[in-house]
C-alpha positions, 0 to 999 in steps of 0.5 A: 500500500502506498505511504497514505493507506498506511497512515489512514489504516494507522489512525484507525487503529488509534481509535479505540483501545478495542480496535488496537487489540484486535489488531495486535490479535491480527498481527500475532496470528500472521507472526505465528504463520510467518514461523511455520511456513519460514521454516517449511521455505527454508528447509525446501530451499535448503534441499533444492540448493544442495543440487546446486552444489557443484554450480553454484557455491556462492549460492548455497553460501547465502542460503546457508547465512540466511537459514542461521539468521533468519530462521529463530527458535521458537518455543510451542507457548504463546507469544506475547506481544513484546517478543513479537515486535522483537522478532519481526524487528530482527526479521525485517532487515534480513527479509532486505538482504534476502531481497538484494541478494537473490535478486542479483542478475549473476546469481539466476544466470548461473542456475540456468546456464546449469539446469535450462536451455540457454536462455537468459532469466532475470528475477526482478525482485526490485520492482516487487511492490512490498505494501498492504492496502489495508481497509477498515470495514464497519461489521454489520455486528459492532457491539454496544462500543461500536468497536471497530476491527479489521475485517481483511487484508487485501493484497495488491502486489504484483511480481513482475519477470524479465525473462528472456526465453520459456521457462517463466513458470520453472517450479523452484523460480515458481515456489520462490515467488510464492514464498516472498509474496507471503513473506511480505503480506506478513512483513506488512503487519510491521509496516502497519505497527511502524505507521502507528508506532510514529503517527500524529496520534502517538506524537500528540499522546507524548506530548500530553504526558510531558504537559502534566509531568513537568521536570524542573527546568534547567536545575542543573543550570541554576546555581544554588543561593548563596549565604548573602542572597539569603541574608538579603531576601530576609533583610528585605521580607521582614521589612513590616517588622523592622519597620514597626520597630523604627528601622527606616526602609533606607537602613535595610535597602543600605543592607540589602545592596552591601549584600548583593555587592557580587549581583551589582558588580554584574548588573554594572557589567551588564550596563556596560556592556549594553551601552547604558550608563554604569547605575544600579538603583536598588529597585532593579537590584531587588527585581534582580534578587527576586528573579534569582530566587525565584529562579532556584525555586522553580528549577527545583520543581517547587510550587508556593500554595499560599501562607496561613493567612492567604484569602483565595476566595475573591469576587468573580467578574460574572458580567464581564465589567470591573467595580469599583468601590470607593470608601471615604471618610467625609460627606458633603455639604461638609466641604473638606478635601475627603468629601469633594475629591472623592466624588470627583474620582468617581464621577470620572471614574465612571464616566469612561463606562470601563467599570461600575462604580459605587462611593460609599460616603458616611451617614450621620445622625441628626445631632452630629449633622448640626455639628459638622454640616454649615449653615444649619443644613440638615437631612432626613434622609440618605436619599435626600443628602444623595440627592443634594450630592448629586446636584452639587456635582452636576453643577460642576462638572457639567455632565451626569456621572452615572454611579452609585452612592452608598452610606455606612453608619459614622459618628463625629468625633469633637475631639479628632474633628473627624468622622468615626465609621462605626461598625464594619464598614466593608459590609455595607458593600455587596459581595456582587461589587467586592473587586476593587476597593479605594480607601481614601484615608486608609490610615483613617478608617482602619484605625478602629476597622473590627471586620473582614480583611479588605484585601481578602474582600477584594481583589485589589485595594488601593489607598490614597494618603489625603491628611499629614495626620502627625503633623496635626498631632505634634502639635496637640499636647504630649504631641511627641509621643502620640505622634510616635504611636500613631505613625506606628499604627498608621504603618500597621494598619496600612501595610495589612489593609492595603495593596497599594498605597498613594500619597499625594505628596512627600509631606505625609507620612512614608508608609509601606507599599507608598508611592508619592503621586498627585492624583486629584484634579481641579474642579471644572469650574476653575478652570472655566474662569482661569479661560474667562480670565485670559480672554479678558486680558487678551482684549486688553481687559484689567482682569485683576482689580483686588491684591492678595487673599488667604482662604481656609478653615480658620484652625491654627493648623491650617496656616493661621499661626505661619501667617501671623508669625510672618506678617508680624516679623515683617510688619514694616516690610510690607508696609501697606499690604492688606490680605483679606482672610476668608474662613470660618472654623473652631479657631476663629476667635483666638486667630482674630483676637491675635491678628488684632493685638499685634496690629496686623493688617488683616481683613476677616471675612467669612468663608466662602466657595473658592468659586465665588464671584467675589473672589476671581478679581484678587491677583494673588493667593497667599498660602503659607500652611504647611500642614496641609498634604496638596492644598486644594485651594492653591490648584484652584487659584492656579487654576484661576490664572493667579499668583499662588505665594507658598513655601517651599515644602513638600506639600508644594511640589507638584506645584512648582513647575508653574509658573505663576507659582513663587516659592519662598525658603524663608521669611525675608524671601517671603517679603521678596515673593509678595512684592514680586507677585504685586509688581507683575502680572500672572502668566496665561496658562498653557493647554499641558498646564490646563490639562496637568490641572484637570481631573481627566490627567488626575484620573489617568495618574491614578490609574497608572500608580495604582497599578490599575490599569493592569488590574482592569485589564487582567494583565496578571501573567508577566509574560505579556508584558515581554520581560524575564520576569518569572510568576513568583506568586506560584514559586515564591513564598512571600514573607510579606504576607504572611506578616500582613496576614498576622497584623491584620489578625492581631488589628481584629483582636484589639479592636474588638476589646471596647476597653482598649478601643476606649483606651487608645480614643475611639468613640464610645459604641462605634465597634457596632452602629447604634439604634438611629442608624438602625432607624435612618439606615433602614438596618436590623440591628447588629446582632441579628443576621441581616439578609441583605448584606450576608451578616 
């Protein structure tokens, strides 16, 4: 048969496990045929080549090689399959010689120049056509298997002779014929098992096998780790825990590069050799030390399953969209920095339409709504404050931001001037929207968070730093040592409730898993009139008719005490300058009374919106606080085309590549800044400037550092993104996360004592919301399994 037939006769026989056995039943019966009528052949050849003694010797001497070679000894018992193939392997290749021999011209001369007249006979045994057309037949009489079996062999071979005279049916030339045809039908029984033996079938089984049994990759090609690469992943892994005992994250990035000096010295030649220039920064020498051990874990064939604290049980994405919640720690009408830049993320958030979102925002009861909102303005209701939130955002934005607003019980606290979330926070977000989580303030509300683990809720949390929080606290009484034990607990919590962690600038706290990055916008409006403003000024308009302001919450926190103290030292300096000072706050009394005993020429005002028509004539913003993470007012004047006046402090710092903003290192420079700023005029803004600005480029930075961008695009395996990087998450065990998962443990034990909550200042029933929340909040009571939220 041709090379086709034996293929397709090949993958016939791979069908089933049935038809391969009847098949091997097929080639056994033909092997054991192949021995008796091998033997009777040879032993008739074996006579008749005795005769030819005389005329032809070289003949009997290849009769009497193949009877030894060919002829096995077999014993009367079956034969089992393994031996069989053994045999016809051996017999294959002498069937060949057989063939080449016989078939020599010289060979049939001499036989008939002995026994025949003279005429010349050739056996062409070349041109014999050694195949099998093997045809699979379906028997009417398949079992319930539907087995399939071979029903015949048929035979299409042909022996062609070229014969020069009459003796072309000359009996011995005649049985030799006979013999060979039945060698090779029973020789086609092992072409058969050969096709098989190398067809696609077996080749796809192979590779299946290598697929579920996997080797350890090049373990004879990875070096063992070394002493100092151990000391330095240990360094690195415990840095939760020398970091709760005060050892800086520099100290142990010092460390861990003293102790990868041979790995530095290489990546240095690498540099080198690639052309680059010769710096090493100690974040690619802890990717290359994560790449190294990760590599001798995987060429040891080991797999990490995860710690004893690991959570596997996250939300799965049912509707093929991403959600997004976003929990915060203030509400309007409050206007703090926590309620409106909040509302903002996710109105634009949601206006890309990539992902569903929901803004869980803090409901307070009546009384505490008398405290904290202005104006005396109160709600009812939780839909009657959504409904005032939604209005106020569409007035500024200008467009319908299609998302959710939830609320969780919260109580205000005099004390802190902040609102207290009470109870667990992470139930009030359904298990169907539990993917990813925004915590603005992280540090805020987990101080005393008593509930699940938000990053075994969800599956990436993410946290935005909004408040210097130490700042405030050194200044309280026994500030030196409360500040110390909230910057230990602000890095506790963080590092067990978070992911990622955003600061808005290097004035807060450095806290672990922290990137510094800007990523609040301003607000529409602004930046709608800093455009109504430069049209102005190209008409040749006066756009500026008032001199300098300051606006804020009148505490002395919020730069009253830095404002004073400079007006005060240099009181003769600027001689004529008057600031109108707008802010209403707990402060305002004790700030004025102070301003007018030094006789400062200062003009209070109450405090009003940013946005106020009354305020966009003035040409310069003075700001001198410096407790403040990234002033929200200064981006609005910014915004606004005016000069903003600040210090040179970190809090600053995204602030600095305007223009229109003057910086001042000192109280004599501040005098130089003022004086700059009343005797030119603001610089029209650029459209990189207006868009650096804007909550769009906000929105993109945040995406980015947040590592949210991987997140909602399922980016998950390293190998799309084109680099060396190995899947630590399933070699690598992280020390990391077991210490997250034991802080986060020990956190749920101490706050669920109410005595220690009392002790370190949590208000008093906040570990469970009360009975008006109940009431307001349409909620059953704590202790009783709320169908809704799954309690």
């Amino acid at each position: 048969m041709d090379k086709g037939s034996q293929t397709t006769a090949a993958a016939a026989v791979a069908t089933t496990t049935t038809s391969n056995s009847s098949a091997f039943s097929f080639i056994s019966k033909g092997w054991r045929e192949v021995r008796d009528s091998a033997d009777a052949d040879l032993q008739l050849m074996k006579d008749r080549a005795n005769t030819f003694k005389n005329l032809a010797a070289s003949f009997d001497r290849e009769i009497e090689n193949l009877i030894q070679s060919a002829t096995p000894t077999f014993s009367v018992p079956a034969i089992r399959q393994s031996s069989e193939i053994d045999f016809m392997k051996k017999l294959q290749p002498k069937i060949s010689e057989f063939r080449r021999v016989y078939s020599a011209p010289e060979i049939s001369r001499r036989v008939m120049e002995k026994w025949g007249p003279r005429a010349k006979l050739g056996i062409d045994l070349s041109r014999i056509r050694s195949a099998i057309v093997a045809e699979v037949d379906e028997t009417e009489e398949e079992d319930m298997y539907g087995i399939v079996e071979f029903n015949k062999f048929k035979k299409d071979r042909r022996a062609r002779f070229t014969e020069e005279g009459q003796f072309g049916d000359w009996e011995p030339i005649r049985a030799l014929k006979t013999r060979l045809r039945e060698f090779e039908k029973k020789n086609a029984s092992v072409e058969i098992f050969g096709g098989f033996k190398n067809s696609e079938f077996v080749e796809k089984v192979k590779s299946s096998l290598k697929a579920i049994i996997k080797e350890p990759q090049e373990s004879k090609d990875v070096p063992p780790l070394d002493v100092p690469e151990l000391l330095a992943y240990l360094v690195r892994q415990s840095g939760p825990f020398l970091d709760q005992l005060g050892v800086r994250r520099d100290l142990c990035d010092k460390i861990v590069e003293s102790l990868c000096s041979k790995r530095k010295n290489q990546l240095v030649l690498r540099s080198l050799a690639e052309g680059e220039p010769p710096t090493v920064d100690s974040d690619k020498i802890n990717d290359e030390l994560d790449l190294r051990i990760a590599s001798v874990l995987q060429s040891t064939g080991h797999c990490y399953e995860g710690g004893f604290w690991t959570d596997f049980v996250k939300h799965d994405v049912s509707d093929g969209k991403r959600h997004v919640a976003i929990v915060t720690t203030a509400s309007l009408p409050w206007m703090t920095g926590t309620a409106v830049n909040p509302l903002f993320r996710a109105a634009y958030l949601a206006k890309s339409a990539k992902q569903k979102v929901t803004l869980l925002v803090p409901w307070l009861c009546r009384s505490d709504q008398e405290l904290v909102y202005p104006n005396n303005l109160t709600f009812s209701s939780p839909e009657e404050q959504e409904n005032y939130i939604r209005n106020w955002l569409e007035e500024r934005t200008g467009f319908k931001a299609d998302f959710n607003i939830s609320f969780y019980p919260g109580k205000f606290s005099k004390e802190r001037r902040s609102i207290i979330p009470a109870g667990d926070t992470s139930q009030f977000i359904p298990s169907k929207d539990t993917d990813i989580c925004i915590l603005e303030e992280p540090e805020h509300l987990n101080w005393y968070h008593h509930g699940k683990r938000w990053t075994d809720k969800f599956n990436h949390v993410v946290g935005i730093v909004h408040t210097n929080y130490l700042e405030y606290i050194k200044r309280e009484k026994n500030g030196a040592l409360q500040a110390f034990l909230v910057k230990h607990i602000n890095n506790w919590v963080t590092r067990a409730y978070c992911h990622k962690v955003l600061r808005l600038s290097g004035a807060t706290q450095d806290l672990p898993k922290s990137v510094i990055c800007n990523v609040h916008g301003v607000n529409p409006k602004f930046l709608k009139i800093g455009e109504k403003v430069a049209e102005e000024r190209e008409l040749g308009q006066q756009a500026f008719s008032k001199g300098a302001y300051f606006l804020g919450k009148m505490v002395w926190a919020k730069g009253y005490k830095e404002l004073i103290d400079l007006l005060a030292k240099h009181k003769n300096d600027l001689d004529g300058f008057k600031l109108d000072v707008y802010g209403n706050g707990e402060d305002a009394h004790e700030v004025q009374s102070t301003a007018k005993r030094l006789n400062l020429n200062l003009n209070f005002l109450k405090g009003r919106d940013h946005a106020d028509d009354s305020l966009h004539g003035y040409k310069i913003f003075i700001n001198p606080s410096v407790s403040d993470v990234l002033c929200t007012a200064t981006a609005e004047a910014l915004a606004m085309g005016k000069f903003v006046v600040c210090a040179d402090h970190p809090s600053n710092e995204f602030f600095r590549s305007f223009p229109n903003c003057l910086t001042y290192k000192s109280s004599e420079d501040f005098v130089a800044k003022v004086k700059e700023a009343l005797a030119n005029e603001p610089q029209p803004l650029t459209p990189e400037q207006i868009y650096n600005l804007s909550w769009e480029a906000a929105t993109q930075r945040f995406v980015e550092y947040s590592e949210l961008d991987r997140v909602l695009n399922n980016e998950h395996n390293p190998a799309k993104a084109g680099s060396k990087i190995i899947a630590k998450s399933s070699t690598l065990p992280n020390l990391s996360e077991m210490v997250d998962g034991g802080l986060a443990f020990a956190h749920y034990c101490l706050t669920g004592n109410e005595l220690l909550r009392l002790c370190t200042g949590a208000i008093p029933g906040t570990r469970d919301y009360d009975k008006q929340h109940c009431k307001d909040l349409h909620l059953l009571p704590p202790q009783v399994e709320n169908p809704i939220y799954g309690w």
